[in-house]
PyMOL CGO cylinders between C-alpha atoms (Angstrom):
from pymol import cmd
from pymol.cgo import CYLINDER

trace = [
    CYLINDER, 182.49, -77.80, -65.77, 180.14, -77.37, -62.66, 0.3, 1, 1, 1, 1, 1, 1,
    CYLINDER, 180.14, -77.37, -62.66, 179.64, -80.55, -61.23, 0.3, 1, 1, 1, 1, 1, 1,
    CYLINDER, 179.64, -80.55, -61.23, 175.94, -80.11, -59.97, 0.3, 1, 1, 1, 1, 1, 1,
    CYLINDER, 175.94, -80.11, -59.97, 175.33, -83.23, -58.23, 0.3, 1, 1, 1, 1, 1, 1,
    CYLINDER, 175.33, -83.23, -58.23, 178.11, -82.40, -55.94, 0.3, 1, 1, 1, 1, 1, 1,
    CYLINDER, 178.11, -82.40, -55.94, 176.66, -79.34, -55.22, 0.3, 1, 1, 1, 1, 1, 1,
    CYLINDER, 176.66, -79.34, -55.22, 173.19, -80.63, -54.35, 0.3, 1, 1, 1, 1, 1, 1,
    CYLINDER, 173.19, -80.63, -54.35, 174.36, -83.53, -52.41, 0.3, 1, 1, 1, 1, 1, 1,
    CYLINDER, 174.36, -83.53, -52.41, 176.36, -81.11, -50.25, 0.3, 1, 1, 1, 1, 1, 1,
    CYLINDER, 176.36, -81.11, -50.25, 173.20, -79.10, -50.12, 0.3, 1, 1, 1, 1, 1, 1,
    CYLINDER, 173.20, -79.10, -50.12, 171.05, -81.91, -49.28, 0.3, 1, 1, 1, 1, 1, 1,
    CYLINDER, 171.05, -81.91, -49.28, 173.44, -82.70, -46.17, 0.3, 1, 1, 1, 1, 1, 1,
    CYLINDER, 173.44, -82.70, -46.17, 173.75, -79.12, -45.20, 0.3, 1, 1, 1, 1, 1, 1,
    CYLINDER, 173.75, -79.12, -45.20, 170.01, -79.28, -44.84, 0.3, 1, 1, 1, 1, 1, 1,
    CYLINDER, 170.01, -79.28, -44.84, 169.93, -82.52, -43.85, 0.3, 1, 1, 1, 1, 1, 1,
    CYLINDER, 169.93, -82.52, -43.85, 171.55, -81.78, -40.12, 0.3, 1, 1, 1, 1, 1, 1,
    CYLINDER, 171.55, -81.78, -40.12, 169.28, -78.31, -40.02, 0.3, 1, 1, 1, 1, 1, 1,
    CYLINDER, 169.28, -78.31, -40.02, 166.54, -80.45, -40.53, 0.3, 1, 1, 1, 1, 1, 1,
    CYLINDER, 166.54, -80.45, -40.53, 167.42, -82.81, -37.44, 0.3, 1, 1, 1, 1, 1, 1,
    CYLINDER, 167.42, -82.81, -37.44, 167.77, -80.33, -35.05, 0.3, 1, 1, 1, 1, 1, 1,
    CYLINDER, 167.77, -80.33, -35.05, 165.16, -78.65, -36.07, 0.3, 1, 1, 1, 1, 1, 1,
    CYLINDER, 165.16, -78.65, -36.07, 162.28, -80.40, -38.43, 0.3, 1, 1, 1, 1, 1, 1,
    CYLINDER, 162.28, -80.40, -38.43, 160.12, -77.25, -38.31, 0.3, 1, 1, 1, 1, 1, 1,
    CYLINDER, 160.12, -77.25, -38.31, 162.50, -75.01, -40.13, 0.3, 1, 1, 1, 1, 1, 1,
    CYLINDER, 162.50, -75.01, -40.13, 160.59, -73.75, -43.12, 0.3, 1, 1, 1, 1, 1, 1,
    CYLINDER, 160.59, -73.75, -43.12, 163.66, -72.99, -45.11, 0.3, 1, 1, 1, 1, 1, 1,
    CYLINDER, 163.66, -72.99, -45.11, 165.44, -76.21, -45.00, 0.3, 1, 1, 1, 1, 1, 1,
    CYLINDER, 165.44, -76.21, -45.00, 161.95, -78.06, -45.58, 0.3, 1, 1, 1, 1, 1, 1,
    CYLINDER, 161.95, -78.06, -45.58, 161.59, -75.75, -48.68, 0.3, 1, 1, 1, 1, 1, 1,
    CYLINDER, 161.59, -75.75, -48.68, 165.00, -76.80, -50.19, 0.3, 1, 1, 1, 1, 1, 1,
    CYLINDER, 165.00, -76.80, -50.19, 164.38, -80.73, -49.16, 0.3, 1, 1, 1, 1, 1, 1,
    CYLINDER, 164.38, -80.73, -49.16, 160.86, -80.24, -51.37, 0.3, 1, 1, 1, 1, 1, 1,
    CYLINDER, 160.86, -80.24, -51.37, 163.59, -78.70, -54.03, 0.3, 1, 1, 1, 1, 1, 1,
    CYLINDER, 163.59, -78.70, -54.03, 165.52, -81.62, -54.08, 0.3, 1, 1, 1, 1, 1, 1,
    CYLINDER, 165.52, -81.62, -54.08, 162.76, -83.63, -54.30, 0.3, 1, 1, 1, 1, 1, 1,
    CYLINDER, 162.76, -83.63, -54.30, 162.43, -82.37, -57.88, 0.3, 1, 1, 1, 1, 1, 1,
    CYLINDER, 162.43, -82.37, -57.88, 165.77, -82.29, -58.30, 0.3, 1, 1, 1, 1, 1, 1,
    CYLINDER, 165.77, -82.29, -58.30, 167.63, -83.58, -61.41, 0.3, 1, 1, 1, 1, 1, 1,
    CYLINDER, 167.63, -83.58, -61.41, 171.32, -83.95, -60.49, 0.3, 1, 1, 1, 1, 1, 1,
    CYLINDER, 171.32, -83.95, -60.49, 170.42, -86.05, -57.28, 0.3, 1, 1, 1, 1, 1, 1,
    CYLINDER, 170.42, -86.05, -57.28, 170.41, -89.97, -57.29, 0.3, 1, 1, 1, 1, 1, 1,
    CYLINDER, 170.41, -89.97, -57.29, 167.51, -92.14, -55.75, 0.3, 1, 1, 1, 1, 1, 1,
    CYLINDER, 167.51, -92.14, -55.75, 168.57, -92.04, -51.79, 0.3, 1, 1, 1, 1, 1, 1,
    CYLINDER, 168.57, -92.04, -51.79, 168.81, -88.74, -51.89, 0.3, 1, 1, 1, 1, 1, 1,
    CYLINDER, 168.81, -88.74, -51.89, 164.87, -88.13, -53.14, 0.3, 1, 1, 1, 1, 1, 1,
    CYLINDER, 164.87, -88.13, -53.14, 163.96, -90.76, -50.44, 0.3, 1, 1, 1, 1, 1, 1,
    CYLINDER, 163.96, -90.76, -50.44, 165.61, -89.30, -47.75, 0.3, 1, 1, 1, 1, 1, 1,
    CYLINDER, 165.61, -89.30, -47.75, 164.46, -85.88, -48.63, 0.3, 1, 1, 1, 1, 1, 1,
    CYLINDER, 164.46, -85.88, -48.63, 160.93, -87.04, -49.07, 0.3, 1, 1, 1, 1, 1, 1,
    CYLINDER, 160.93, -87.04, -49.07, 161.41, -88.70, -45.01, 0.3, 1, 1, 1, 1, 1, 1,
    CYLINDER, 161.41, -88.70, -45.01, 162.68, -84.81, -43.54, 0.3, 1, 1, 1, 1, 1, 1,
    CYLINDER, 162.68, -84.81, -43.54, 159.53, -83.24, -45.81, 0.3, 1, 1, 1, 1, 1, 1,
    CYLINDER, 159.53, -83.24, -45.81, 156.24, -85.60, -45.78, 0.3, 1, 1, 1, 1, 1, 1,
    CYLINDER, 156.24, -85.60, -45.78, 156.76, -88.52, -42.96, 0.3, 1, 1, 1, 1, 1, 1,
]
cmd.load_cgo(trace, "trace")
């Protein structure tokens, strides 16, 4: 079986480190706004996500 919060937390750090060296990059702020409405990631995840995208 696909184990899809393993896949989106390894998404969410991929984009993660994109997104702190560089926070303008369009495509990693349109996959954090993804996760953001995410259902297979927990809590810290959304809240970080929601720091890279709207602070």
């Amino acid at each position: 079986m696909t184990d899809f919060k393993k896949i989106a937390a390894d998404g969410f750090e991929i984009n993660a480190k994109a997104l702190d060296a560089n926070p303008d990059d369009a495509a990693a702020r349109s996959y954090m706004l993804g996760i953001m409405m995410a259902k297979h990631l927990d809590e810290e995840h959304v809240k970080r996500a929601k720091r890279y995208v709207i602070d």
